[in-house]
C-alpha positions in Angstrom: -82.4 -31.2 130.6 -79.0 -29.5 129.8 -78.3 -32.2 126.9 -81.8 -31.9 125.4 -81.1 -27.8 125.4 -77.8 -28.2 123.5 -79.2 -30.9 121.0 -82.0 -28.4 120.5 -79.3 -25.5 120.0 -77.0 -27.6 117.6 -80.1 -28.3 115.6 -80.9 -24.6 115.2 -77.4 -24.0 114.7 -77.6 -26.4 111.4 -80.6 -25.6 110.3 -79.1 -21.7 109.9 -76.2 -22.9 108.1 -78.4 -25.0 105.4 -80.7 -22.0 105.2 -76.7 -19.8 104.9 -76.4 -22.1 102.6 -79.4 -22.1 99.7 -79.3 -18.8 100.2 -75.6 -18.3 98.7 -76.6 -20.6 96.0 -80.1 -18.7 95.0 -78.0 -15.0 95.3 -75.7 -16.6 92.5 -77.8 -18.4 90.2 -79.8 -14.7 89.8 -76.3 -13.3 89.8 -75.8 -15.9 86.7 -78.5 -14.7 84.9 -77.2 -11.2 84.2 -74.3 -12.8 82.9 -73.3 -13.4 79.5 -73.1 -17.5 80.0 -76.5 -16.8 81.6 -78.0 -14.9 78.7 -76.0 -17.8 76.3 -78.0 -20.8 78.4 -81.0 -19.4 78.1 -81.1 -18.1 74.8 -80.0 -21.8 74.0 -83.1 -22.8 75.6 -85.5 -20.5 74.1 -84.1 -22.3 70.7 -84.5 -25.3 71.3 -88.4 -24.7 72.8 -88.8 -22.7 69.5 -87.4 -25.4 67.2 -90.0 -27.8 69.7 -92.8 -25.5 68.8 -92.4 -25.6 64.9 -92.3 -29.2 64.5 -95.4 -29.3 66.5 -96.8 -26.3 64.8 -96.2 -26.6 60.9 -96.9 -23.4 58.5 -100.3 -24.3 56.8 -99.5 -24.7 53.2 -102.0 -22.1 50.7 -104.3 -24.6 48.6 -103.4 -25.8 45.4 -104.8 -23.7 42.3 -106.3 -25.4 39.2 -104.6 -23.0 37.1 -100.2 -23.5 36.4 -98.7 -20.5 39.2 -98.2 -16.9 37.8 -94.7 -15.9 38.2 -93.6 -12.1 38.7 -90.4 -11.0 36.9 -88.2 -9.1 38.8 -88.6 -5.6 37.8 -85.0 -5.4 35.8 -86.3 -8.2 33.8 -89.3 -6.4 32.9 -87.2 -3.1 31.9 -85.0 -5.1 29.6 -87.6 -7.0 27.6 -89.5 -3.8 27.1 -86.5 -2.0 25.6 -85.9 -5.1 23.6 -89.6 -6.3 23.2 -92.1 -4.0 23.1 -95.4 -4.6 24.5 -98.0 -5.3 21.3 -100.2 -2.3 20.6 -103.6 -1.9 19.1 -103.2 -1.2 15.2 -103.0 2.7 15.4 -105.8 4.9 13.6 -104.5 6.9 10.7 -102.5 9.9 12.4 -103.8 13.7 11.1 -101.2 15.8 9.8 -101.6 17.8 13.1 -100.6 14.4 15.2 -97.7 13.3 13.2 -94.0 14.3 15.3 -91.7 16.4 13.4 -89.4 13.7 12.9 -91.9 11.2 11.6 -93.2 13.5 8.8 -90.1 13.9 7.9 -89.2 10.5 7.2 -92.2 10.1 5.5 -91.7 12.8 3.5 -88.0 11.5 2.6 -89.8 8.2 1.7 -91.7 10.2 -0.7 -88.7 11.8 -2.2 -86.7 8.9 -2.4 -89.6 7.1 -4.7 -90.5 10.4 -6.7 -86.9 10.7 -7.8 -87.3 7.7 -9.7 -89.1 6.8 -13.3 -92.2 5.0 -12.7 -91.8 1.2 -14.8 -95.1 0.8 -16.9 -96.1 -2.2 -17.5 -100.1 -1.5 -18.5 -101.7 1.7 -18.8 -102.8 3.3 -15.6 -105.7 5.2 -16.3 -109.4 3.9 -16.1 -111.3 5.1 -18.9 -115.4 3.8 -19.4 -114.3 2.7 -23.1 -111.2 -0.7 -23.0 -108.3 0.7 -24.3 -104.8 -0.7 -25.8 -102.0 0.9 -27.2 -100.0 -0.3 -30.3 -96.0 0.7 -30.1 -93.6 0.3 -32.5 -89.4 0.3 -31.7 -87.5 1.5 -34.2 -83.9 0.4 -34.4 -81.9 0.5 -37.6 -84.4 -0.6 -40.3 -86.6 1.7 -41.7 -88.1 0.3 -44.6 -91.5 -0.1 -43.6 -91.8 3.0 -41.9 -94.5 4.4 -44.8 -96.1 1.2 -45.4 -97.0 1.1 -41.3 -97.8 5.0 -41.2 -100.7 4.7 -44.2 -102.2 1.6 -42.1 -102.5 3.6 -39.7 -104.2 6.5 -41.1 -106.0 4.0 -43.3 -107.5 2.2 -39.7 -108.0 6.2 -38.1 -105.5 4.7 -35.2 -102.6 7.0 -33.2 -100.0 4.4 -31.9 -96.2 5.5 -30.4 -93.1 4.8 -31.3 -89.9 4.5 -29.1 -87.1 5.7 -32.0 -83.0 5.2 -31.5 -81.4 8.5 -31.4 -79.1 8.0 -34.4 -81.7 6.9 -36.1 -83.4 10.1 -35.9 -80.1 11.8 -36.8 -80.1 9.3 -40.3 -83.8 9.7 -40.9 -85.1 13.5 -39.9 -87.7 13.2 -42.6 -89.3 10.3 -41.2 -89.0 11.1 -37.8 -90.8 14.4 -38.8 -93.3 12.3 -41.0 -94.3 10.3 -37.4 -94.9 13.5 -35.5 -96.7 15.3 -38.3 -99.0 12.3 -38.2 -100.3 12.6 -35.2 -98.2 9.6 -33.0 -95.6 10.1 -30.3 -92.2 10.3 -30.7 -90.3 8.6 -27.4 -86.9 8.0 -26.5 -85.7 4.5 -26.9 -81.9 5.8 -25.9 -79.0 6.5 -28.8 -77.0 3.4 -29.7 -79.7 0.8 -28.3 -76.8 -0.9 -26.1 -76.9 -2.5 -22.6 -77.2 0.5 -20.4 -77.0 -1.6 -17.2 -73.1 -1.9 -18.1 -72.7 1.7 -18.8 -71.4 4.3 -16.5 -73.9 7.0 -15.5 -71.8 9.4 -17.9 -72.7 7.2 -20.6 -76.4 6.5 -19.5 -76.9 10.5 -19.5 -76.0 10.9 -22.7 -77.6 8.0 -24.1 -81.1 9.6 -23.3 -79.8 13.5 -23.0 -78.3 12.9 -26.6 -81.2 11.3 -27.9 -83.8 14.1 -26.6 -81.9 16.8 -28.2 -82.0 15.0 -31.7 -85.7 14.3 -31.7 -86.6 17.8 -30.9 -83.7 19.4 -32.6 -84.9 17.0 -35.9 -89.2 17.1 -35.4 -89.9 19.8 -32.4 -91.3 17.1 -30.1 -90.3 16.9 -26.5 -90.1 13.0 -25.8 -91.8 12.2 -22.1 -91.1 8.7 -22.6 -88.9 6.0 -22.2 -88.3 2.5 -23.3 -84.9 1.1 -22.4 -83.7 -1.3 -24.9 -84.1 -5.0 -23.9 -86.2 -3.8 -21.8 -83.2 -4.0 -19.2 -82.9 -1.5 -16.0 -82.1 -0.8 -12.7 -82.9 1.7 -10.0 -79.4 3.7 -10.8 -81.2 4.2 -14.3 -84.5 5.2 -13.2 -82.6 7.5 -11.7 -80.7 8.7 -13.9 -84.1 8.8 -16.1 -86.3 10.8 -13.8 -83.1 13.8 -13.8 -83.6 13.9 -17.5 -87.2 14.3 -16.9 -88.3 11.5 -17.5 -91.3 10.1 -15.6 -92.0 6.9 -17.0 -89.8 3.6 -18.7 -92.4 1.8 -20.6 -92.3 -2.1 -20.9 -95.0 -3.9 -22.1 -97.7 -6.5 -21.6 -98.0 -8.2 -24.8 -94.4 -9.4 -26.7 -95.7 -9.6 -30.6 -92.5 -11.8 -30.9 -92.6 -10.0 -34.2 -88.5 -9.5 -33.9 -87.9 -13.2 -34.5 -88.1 -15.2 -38.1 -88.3 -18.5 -35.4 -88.8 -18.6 -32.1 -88.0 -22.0 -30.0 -88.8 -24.3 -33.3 -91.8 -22.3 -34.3 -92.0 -19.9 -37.6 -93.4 -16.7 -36.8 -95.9 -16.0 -39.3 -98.5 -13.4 -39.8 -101.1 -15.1 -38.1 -99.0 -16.4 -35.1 -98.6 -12.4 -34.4 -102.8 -12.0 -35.3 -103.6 -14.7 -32.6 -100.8 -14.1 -30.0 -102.0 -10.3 -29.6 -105.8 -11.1 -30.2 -105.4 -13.7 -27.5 -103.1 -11.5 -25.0 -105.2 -8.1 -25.8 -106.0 -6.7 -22.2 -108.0 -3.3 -21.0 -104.8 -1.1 -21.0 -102.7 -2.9 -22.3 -99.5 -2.0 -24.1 -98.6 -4.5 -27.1 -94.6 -4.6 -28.6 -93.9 -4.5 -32.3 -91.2 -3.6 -34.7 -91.2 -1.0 -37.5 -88.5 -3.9 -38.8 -90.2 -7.1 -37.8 -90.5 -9.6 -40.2 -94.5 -9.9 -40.7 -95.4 -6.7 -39.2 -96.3 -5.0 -42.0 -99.0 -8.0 -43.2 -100.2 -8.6 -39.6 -100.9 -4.8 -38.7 -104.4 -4.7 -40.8 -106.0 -7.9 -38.9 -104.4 -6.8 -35.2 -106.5 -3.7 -36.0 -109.6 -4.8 -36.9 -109.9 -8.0 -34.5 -109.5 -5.7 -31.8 -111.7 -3.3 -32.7 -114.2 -6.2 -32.9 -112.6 -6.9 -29.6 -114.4 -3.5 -28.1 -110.9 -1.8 -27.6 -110.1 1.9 -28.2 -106.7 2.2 -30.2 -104.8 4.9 -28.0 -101.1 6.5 -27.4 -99.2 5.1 -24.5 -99.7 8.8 -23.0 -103.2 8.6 -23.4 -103.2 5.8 -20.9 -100.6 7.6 -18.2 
């Protein structure tokens, strides 16, 4: 009885110790988990059940479009190409005076300026008229021979033409520089020593056409409007230099009579070859070269008049057409 008592006792005494025992272990593992190593091992753990989860758990992908992907530039991308690229815009209505910025009328305005302070180059007359028109001119250089003979063919066909004179050869011929004017055709300036004005300085240029005004109105009373530049050679610095002398217009042509030449590349120019080249090149406005000088000028003028009067063209001045 007394050994069955103390094996029951040592029993109980055991069992408490165990149960001593887990419980030491239990108060430290919660003690561990307020610990840094505690908080490490666990979120270790969460990590790895997370890293579990998204190989079990994949991101759906979005479907595949039909059309290539849009991109999106960044927005300092975008500001860059649209200070270097603009954006294309609708063609812009015609602004009213009242729209137009301050600035931009008066670049347009300088625009204007800049074009209006040069001669205008006239190739073929610029006014429409219901009748065709053509203008006959005549340069006059040094020879002066036939100036009469061309003046009574004139008057004998009723027909005003213009003639672009050198300025000395106003000063060596007043009377027939007069005789022109008195007859009813214009005077213009065909500049004083009928050089190469494109190699002169602008001193020189001036007083090539300055000069040459004076001694036509100093010599007949007409104020030349009118310029032909010899060679029919210019620039802008010239047309500038023109339009301060007050001079709106340098007048080419659109029909070379070839009447200056004896030959021209193997062929003879004879009185018909000017007949047929003007008849042929005869336009509604147009402006035909000859020489007071030219070689078969003089027996050529009668038939130029009349074929193109047959033609249907009205025989005008140059400044009939501007």
């Amino acid at each position: 009885m007394m050994n069955k008592t103390r094996k029951k006792r040592k029993r109980h005494k055991n069992l408490s110790k165990i149960s001593v025992f887990f419980l030491i272990i239990i108060i430290m593992a919660g003690g561990l988990l307020f610990t840094n190593t505690g908080r490490e091992i666990i979120g270790c753990f969460t990590l790895f059940e997370s890293a579990k989860d998204m190989q079990i758990k994949p991101e759906p992908q979005e479907p595949q479009s039909a059309e290539p992907p849009q991109t999106t530039e960044s927005t300092e991308i975008q500001e860059s190409r649209t200070e270097a690229e603009p954006a294309p815009v609708q063609e812009a209505q015609p602004q009213k005076e009242s729209d137009i910025e301050p600035d931009e009328a008066n670049q347009q305005e300088q625009a204007k300026e800049k074009t209006a302070d040069l001669s205008k180059v006239i190739r073929i007359g610029i006014v429409d008229q219901a009748a065709k028109q053509i203008a006959l001119t005549f340069d006059i250089g040094w020879l002066y021979e036939n100036t009469d003979k061309i003046l009574n063919l004139l008057d004998q066909y009723n027909v005003k033409a213009t003639f672009f004179v050198r300025g000395f050869w106003v000063k060596e011929h007043p009377d027939l520089a007069a005789e022109i004017v008195k007859r009813g055709h214009a005077l213009e300036n065909h500049s004083l020593t009928h050089g190469h004005m494109s190699t002169m300085t602008d001193d020189e240029v001036e007083y090539e056409i300055r000069r040459t005004t004076d001694i036509i109105r100093e010599a007949t009373g007409y104020q030349p409007q009118l310029f032909r530049p010899p060679y029919g050679e210019y620039d802008k610095r010239i047309l500038g230099i023109l339009r301060e002398e007050g001079y709106p217009y340098a007048i080419l042509w659109t029909v070379d009579s070839h009447d200056w030449a004896e030959e021209l590349n193997g062929v003879k120019i004879t009185k018909d070859y000017l007949v047929n080249r003007i008849l042929n090149k005869a336009s509604d406005n147009g402006i035909v070269l000859l020489h007071v000088g030219g070689y078969e000028t003089v027996h050529a003028l009668p038939e130029i008049i009349t074929g193109l009067k047959s033609d249907g063209y009205e025989l005008v001045k140059v400044n009939d057409m501007l």
